[in-house]
PDB file with SEQRES, HELIX, SHEET and CRYST1 records, atoms N, CA, C and O in Angstrom:
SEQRES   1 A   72  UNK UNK UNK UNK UNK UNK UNK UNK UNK UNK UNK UNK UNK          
SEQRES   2 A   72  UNK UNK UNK UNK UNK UNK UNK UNK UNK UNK UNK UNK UNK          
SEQRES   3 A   72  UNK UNK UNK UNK UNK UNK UNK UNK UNK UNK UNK UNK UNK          
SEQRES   4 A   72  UNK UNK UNK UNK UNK UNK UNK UNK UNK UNK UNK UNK UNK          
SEQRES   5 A   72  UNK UNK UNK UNK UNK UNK UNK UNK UNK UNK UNK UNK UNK          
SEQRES   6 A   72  UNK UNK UNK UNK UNK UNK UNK                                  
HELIX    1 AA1 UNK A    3  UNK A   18  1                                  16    
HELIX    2 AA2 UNK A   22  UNK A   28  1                                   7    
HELIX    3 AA3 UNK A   33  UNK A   40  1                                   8    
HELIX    4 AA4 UNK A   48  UNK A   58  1                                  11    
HELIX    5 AA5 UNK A   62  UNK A   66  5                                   5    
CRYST1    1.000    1.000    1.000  90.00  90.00  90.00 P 1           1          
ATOM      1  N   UNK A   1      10.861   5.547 148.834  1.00  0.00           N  
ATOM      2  CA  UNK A   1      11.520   4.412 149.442  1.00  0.00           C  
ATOM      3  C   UNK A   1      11.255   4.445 150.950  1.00  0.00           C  
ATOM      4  O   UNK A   1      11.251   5.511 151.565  1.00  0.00           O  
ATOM      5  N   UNK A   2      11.030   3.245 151.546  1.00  0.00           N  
ATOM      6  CA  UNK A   2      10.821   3.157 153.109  1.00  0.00           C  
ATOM      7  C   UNK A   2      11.920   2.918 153.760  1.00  0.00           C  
ATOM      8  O   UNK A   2      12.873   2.232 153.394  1.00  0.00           O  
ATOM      9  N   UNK A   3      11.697   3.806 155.259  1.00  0.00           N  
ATOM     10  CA  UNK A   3      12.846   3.717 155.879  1.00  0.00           C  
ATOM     11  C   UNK A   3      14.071   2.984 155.785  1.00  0.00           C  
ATOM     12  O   UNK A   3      15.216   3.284 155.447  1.00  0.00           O  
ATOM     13  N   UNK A   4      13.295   1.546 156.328  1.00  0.00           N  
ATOM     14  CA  UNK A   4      14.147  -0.216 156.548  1.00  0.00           C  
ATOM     15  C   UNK A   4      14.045  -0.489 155.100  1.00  0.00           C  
ATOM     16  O   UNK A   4      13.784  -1.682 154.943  1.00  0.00           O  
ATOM     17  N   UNK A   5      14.147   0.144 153.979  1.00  0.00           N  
ATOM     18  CA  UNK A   5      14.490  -0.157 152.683  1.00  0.00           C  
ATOM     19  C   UNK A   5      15.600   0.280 152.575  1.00  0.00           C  
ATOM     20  O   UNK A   5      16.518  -0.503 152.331  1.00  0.00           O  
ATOM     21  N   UNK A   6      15.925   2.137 152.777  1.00  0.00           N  
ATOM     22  CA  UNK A   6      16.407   2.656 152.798  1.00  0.00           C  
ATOM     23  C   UNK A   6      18.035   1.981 153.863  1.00  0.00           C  
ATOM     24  O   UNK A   6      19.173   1.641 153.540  1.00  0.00           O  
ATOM     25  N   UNK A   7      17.460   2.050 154.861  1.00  0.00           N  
ATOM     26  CA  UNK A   7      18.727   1.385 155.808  1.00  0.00           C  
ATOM     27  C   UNK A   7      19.606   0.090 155.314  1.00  0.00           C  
ATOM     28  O   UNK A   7      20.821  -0.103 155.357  1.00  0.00           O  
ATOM     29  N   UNK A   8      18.475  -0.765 154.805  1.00  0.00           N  
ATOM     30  CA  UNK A   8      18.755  -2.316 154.327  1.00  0.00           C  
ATOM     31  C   UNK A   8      19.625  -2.231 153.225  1.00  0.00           C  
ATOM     32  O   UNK A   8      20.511  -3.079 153.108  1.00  0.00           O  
ATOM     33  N   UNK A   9      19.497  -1.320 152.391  1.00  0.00           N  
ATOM     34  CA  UNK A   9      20.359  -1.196 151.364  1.00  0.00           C  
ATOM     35  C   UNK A   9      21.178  -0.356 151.372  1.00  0.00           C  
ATOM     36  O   UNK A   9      21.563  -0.297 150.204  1.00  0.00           O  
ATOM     37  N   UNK A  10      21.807   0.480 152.052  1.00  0.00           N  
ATOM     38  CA  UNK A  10      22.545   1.202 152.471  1.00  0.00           C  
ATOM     39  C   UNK A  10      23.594   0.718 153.392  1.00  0.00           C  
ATOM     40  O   UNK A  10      24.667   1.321 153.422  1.00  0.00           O  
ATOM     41  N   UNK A  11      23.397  -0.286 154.128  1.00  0.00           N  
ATOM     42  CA  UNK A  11      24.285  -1.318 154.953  1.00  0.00           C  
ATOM     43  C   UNK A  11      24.406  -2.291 154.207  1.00  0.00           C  
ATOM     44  O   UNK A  11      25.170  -3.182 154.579  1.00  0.00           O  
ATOM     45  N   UNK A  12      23.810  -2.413 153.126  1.00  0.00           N  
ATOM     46  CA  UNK A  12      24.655  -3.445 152.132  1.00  0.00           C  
ATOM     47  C   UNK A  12      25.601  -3.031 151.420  1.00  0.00           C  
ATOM     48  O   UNK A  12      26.762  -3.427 151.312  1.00  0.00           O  
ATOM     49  N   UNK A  13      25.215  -2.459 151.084  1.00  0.00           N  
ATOM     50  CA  UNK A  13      26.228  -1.359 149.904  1.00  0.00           C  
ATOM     51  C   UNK A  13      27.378  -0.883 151.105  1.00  0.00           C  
ATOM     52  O   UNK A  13      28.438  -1.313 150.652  1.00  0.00           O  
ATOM     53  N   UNK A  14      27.648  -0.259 152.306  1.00  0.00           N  
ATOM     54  CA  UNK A  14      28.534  -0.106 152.814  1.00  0.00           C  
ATOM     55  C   UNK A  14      29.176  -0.920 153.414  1.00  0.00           C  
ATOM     56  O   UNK A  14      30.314  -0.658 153.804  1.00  0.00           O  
ATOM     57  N   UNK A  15      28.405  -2.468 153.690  1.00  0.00           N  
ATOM     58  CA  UNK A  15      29.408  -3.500 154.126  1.00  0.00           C  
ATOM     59  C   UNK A  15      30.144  -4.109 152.320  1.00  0.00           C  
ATOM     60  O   UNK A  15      31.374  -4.057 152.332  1.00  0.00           O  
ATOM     61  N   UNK A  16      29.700  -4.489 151.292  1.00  0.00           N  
ATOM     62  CA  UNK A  16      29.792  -4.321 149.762  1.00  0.00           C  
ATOM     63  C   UNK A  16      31.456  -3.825 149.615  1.00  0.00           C  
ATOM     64  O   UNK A  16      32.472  -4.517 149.543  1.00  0.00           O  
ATOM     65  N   UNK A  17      31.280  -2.376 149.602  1.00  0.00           N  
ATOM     66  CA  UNK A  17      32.554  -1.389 149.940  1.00  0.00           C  
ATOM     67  C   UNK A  17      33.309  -1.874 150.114  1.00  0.00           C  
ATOM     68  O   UNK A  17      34.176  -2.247 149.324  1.00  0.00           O  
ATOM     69  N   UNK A  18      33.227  -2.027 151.206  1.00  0.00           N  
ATOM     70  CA  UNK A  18      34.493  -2.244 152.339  1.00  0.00           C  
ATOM     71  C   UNK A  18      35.365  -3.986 152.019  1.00  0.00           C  
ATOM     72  O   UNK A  18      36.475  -4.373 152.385  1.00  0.00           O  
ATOM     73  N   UNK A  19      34.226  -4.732 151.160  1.00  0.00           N  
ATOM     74  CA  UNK A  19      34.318  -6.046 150.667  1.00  0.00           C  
ATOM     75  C   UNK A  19      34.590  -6.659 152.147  1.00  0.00           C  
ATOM     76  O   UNK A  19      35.712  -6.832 152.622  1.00  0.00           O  
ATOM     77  N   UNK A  20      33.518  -6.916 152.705  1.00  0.00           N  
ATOM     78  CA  UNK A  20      33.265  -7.871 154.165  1.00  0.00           C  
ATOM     79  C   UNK A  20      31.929  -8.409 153.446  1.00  0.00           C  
ATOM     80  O   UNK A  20      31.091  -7.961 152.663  1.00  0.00           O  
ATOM     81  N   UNK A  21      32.254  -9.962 154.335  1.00  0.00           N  
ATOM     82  CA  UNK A  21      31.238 -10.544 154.015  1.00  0.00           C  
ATOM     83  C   UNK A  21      29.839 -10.648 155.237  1.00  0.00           C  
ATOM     84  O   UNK A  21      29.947  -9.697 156.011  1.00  0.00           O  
ATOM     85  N   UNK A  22      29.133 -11.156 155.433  1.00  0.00           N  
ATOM     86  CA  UNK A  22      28.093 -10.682 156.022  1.00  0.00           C  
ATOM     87  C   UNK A  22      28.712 -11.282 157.656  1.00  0.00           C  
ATOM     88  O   UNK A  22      28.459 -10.594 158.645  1.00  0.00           O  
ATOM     89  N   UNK A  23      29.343 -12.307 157.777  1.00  0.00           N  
ATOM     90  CA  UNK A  23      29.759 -13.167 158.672  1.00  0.00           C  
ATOM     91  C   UNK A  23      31.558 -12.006 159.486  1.00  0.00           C  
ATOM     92  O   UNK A  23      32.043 -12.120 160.611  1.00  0.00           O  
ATOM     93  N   UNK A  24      31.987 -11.138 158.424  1.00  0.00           N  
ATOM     94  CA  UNK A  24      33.052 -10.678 158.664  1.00  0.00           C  
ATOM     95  C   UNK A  24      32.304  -9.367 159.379  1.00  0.00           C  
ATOM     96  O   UNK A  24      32.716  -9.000 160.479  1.00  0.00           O  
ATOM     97  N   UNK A  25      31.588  -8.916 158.963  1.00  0.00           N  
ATOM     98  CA  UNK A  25      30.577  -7.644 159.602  1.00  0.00           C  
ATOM     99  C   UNK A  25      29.983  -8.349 161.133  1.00  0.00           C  
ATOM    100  O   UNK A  25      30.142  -8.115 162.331  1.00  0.00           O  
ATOM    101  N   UNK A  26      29.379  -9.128 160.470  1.00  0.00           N  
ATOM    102  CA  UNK A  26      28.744  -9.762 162.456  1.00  0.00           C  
ATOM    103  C   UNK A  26      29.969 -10.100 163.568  1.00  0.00           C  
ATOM    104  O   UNK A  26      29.600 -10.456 164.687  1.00  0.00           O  
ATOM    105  N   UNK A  27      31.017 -10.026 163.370  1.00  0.00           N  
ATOM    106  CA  UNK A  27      32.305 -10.448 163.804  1.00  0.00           C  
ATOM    107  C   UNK A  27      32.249  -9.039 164.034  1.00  0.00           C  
ATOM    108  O   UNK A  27      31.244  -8.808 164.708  1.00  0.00           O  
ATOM    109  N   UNK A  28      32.973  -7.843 163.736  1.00  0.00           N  
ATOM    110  CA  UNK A  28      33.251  -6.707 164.072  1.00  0.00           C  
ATOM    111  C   UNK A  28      32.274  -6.092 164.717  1.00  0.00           C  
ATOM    112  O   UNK A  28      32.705  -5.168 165.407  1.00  0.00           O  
ATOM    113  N   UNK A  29      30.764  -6.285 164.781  1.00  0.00           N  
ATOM    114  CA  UNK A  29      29.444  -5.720 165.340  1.00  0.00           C  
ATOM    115  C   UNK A  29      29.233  -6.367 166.603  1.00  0.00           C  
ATOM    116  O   UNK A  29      28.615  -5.747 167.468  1.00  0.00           O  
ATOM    117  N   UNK A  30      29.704  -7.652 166.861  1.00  0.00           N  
ATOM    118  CA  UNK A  30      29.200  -8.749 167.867  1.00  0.00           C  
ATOM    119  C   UNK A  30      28.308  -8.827 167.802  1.00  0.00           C  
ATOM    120  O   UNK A  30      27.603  -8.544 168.770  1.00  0.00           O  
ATOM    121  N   UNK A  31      27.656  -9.356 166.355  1.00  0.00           N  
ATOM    122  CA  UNK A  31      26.325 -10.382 166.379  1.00  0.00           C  
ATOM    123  C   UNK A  31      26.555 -10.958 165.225  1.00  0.00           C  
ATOM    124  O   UNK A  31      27.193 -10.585 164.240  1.00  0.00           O  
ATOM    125  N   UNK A  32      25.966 -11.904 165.456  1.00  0.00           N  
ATOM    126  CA  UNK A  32      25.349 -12.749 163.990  1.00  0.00           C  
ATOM    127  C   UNK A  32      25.081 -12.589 162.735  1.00  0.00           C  
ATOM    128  O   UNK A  32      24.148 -11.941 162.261  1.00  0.00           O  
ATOM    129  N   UNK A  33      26.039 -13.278 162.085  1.00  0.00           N  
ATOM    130  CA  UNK A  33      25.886 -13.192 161.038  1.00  0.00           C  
ATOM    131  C   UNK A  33      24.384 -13.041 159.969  1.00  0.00           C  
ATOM    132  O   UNK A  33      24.249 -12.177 159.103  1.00  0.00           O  
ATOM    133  N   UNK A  34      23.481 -13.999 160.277  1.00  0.00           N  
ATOM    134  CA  UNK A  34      22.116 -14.164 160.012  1.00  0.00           C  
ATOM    135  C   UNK A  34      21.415 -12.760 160.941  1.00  0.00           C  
ATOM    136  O   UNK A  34      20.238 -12.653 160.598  1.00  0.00           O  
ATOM    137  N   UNK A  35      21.671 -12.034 161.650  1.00  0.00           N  
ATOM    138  CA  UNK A  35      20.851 -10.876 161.735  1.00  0.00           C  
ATOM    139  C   UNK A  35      21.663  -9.807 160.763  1.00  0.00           C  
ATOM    140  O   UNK A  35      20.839  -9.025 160.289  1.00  0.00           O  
ATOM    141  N   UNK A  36      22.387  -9.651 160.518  1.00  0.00           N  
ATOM    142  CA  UNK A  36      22.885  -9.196 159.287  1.00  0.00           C  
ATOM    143  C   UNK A  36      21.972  -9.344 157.984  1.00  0.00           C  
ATOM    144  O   UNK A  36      21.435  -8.533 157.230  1.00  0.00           O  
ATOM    145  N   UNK A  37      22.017 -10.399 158.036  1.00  0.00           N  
ATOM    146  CA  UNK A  37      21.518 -10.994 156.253  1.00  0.00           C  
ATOM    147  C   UNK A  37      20.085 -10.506 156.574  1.00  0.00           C  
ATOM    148  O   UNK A  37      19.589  -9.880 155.637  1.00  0.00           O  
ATOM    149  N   UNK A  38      19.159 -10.659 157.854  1.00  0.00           N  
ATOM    150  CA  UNK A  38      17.867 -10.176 157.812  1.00  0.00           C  
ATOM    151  C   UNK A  38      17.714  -8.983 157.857  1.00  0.00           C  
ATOM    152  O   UNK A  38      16.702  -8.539 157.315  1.00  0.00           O  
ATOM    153  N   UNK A  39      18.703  -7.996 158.548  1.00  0.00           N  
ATOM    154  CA  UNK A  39      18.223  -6.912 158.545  1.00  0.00           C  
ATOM    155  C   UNK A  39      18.542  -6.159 156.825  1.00  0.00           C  
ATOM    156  O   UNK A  39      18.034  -5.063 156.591  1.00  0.00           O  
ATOM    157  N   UNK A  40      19.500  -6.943 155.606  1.00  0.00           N  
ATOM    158  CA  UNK A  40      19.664  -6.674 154.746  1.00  0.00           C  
ATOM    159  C   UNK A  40      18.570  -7.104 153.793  1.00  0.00           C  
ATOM    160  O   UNK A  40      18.396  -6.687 152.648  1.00  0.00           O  
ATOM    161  N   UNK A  41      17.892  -7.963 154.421  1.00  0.00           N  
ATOM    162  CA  UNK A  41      16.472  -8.597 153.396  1.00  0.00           C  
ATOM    163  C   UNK A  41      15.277  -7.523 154.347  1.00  0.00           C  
ATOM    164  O   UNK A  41      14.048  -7.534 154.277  1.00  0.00           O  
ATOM    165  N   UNK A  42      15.853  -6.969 154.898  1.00  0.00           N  
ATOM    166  CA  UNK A  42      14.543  -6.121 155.617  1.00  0.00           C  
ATOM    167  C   UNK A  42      13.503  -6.853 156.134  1.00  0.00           C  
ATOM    168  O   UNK A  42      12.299  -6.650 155.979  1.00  0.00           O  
ATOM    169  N   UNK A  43      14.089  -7.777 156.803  1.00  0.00           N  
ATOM    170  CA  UNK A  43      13.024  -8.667 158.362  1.00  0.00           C  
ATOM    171  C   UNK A  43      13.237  -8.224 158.975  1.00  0.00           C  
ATOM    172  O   UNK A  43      12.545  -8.745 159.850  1.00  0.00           O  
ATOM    173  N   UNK A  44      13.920  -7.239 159.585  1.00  0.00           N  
ATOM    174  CA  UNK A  44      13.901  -6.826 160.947  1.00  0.00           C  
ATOM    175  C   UNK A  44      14.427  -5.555 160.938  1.00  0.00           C  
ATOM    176  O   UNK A  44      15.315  -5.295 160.126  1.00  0.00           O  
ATOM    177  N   UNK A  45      13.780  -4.205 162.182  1.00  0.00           N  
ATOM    178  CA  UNK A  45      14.081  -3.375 162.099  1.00  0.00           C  
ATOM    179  C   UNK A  45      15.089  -2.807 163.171  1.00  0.00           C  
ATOM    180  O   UNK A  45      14.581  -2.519 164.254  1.00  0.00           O  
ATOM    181  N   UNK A  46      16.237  -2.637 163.046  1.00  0.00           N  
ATOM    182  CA  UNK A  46      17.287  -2.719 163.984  1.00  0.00           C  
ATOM    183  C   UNK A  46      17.038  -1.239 164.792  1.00  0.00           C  
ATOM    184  O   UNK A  46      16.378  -0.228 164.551  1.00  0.00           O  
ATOM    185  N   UNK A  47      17.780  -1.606 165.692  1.00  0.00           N  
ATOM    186  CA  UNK A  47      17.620  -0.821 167.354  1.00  0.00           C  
ATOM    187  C   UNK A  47      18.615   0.431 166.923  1.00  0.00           C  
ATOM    188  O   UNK A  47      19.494   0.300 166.071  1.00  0.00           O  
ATOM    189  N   UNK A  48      18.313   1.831 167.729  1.00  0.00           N  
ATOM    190  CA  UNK A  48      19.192   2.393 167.564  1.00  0.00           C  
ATOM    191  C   UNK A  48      20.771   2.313 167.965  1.00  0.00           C  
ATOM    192  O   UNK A  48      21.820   2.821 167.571  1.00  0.00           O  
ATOM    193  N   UNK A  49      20.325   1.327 169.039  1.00  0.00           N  
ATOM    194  CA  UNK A  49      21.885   0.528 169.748  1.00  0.00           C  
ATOM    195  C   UNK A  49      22.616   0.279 168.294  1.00  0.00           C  
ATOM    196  O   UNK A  49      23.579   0.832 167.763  1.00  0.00           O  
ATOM    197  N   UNK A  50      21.714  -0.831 167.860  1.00  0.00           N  
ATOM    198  CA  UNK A  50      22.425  -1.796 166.340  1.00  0.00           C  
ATOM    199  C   UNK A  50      22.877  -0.929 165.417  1.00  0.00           C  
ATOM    200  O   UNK A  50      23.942  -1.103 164.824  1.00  0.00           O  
ATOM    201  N   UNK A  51      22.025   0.168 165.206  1.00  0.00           N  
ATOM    202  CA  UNK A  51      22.792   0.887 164.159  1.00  0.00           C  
ATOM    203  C   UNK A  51      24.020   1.603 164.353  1.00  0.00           C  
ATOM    204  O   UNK A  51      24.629   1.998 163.359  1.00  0.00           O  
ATOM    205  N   UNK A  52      24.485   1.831 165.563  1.00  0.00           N  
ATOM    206  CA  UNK A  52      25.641   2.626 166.406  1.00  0.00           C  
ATOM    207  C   UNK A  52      26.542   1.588 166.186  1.00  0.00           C  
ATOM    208  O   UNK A  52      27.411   1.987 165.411  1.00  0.00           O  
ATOM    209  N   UNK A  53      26.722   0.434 166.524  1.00  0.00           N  
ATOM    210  CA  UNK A  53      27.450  -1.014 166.602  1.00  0.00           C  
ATOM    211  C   UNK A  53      27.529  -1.171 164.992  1.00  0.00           C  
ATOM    212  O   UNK A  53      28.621  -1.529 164.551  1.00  0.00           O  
ATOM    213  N   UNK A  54      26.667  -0.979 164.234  1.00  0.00           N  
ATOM    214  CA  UNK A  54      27.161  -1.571 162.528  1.00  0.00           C  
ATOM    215  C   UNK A  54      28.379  -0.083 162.106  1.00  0.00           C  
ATOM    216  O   UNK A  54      29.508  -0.090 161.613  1.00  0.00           O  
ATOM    217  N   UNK A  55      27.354   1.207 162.648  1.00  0.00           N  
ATOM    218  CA  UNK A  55      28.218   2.275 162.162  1.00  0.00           C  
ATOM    219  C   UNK A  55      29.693   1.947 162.557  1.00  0.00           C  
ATOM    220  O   UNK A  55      30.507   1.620 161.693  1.00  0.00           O  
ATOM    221  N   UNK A  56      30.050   2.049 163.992  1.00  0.00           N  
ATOM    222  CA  UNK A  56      31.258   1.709 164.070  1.00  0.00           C  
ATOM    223  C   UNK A  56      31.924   1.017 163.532  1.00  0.00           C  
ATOM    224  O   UNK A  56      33.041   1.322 163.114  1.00  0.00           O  
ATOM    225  N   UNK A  57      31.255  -0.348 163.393  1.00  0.00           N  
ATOM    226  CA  UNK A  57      31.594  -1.504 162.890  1.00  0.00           C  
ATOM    227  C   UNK A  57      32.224  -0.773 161.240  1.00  0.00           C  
ATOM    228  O   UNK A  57      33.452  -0.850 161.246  1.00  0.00           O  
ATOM    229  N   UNK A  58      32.001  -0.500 160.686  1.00  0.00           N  
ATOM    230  CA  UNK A  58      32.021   0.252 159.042  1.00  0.00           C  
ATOM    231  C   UNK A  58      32.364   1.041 159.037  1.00  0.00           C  
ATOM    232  O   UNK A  58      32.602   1.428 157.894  1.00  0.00           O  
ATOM    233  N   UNK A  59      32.812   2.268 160.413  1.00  0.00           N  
ATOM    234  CA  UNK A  59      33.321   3.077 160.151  1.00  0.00           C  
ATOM    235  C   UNK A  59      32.512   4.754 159.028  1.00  0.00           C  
ATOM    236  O   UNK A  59      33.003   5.638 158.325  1.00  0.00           O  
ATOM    237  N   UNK A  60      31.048   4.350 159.500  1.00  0.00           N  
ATOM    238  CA  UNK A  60      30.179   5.359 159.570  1.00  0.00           C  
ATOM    239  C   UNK A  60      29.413   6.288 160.743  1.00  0.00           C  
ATOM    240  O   UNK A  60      29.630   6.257 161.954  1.00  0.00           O  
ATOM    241  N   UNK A  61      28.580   7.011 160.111  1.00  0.00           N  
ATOM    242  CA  UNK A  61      27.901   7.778 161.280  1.00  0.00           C  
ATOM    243  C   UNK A  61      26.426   6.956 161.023  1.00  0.00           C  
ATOM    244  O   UNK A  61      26.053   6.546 159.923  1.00  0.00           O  
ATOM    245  N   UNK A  62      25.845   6.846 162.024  1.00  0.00           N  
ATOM    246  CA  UNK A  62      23.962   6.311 161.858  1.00  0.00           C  
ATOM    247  C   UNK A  62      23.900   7.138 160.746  1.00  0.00           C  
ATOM    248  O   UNK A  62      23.822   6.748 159.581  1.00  0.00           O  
ATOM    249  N   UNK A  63      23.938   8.314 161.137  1.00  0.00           N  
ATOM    250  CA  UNK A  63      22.844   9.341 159.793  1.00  0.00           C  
ATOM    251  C   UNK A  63      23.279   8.931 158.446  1.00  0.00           C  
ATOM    252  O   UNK A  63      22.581   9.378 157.535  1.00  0.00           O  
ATOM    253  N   UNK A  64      24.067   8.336 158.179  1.00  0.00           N  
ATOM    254  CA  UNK A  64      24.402   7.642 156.541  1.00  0.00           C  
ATOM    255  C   UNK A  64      23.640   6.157 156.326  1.00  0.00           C  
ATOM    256  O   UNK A  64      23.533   5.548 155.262  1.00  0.00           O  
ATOM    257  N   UNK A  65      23.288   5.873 157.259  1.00  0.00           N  
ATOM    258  CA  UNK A  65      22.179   4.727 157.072  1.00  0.00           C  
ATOM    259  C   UNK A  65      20.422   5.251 156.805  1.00  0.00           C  
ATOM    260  O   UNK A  65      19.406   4.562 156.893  1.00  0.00           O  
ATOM    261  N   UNK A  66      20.555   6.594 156.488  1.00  0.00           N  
ATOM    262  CA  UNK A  66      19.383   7.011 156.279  1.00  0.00           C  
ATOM    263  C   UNK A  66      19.668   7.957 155.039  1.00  0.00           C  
ATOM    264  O   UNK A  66      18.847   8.855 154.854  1.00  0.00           O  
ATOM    265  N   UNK A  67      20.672   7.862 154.225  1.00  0.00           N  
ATOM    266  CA  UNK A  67      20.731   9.095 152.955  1.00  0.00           C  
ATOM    267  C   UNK A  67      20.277   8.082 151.880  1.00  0.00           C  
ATOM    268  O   UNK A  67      20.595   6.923 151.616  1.00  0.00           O  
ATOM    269  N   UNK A  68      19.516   8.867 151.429  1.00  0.00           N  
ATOM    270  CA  UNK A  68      18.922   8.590 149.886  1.00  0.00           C  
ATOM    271  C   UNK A  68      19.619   8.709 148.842  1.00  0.00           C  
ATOM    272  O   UNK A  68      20.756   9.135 149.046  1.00  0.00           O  
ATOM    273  N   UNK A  69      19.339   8.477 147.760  1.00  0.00           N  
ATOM    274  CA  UNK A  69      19.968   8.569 146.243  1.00  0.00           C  
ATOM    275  C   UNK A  69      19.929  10.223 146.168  1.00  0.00           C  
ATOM    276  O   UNK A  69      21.034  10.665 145.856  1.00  0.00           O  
ATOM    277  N   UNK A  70      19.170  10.995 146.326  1.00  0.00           N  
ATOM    278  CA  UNK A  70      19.171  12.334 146.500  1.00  0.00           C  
ATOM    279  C   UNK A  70      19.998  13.086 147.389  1.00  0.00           C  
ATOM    280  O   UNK A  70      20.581  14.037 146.869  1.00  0.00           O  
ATOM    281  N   UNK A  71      20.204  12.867 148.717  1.00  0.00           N  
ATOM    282  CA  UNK A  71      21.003  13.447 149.804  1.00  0.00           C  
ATOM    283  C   UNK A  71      22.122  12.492 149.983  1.00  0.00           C  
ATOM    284  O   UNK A  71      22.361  12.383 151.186  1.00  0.00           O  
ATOM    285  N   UNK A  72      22.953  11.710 149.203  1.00  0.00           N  
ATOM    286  CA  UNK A  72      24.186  10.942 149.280  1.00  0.00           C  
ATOM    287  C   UNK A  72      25.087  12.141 149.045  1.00  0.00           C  
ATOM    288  O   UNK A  72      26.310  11.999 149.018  1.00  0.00           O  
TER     289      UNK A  72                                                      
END                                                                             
């Protein structure tokens, strides 16, 4: 699995969780809703800033936006 696969679905599944919708996540992150949804369709590869701002946002660490089905 590739990285921004890996990330993309891993911030879905933890915004999912938490049951926020993509628009309730860009609200707590301060951005947009639609960079949400792209970085979850894997158009875009977010900044290490962004991933600090979603973690908080969710109430993770970055490094859980990178565990696999193996290291979960």
């Amino acid at each position: 699995m590739k990285v921004r696969e890996t990330v993309a679905r891993n911030l879905r599944i933890a915004r999912n969780d938490r049951q926020l919708s993509q628009e309730e996540l860009g609200l707590r992150a301060n951005v947009h809703r639609t960079y949400i949804g792209m970085l979850e369709r894997e158009e875009y590869n977010p900044t290490i800033e962004m991933l600090e701002k979603l973690a908080a946002a969710l109430d993770l660490k970055v490094v859980d936006f990178f565990k696999t089905d193996a290291n979960q």
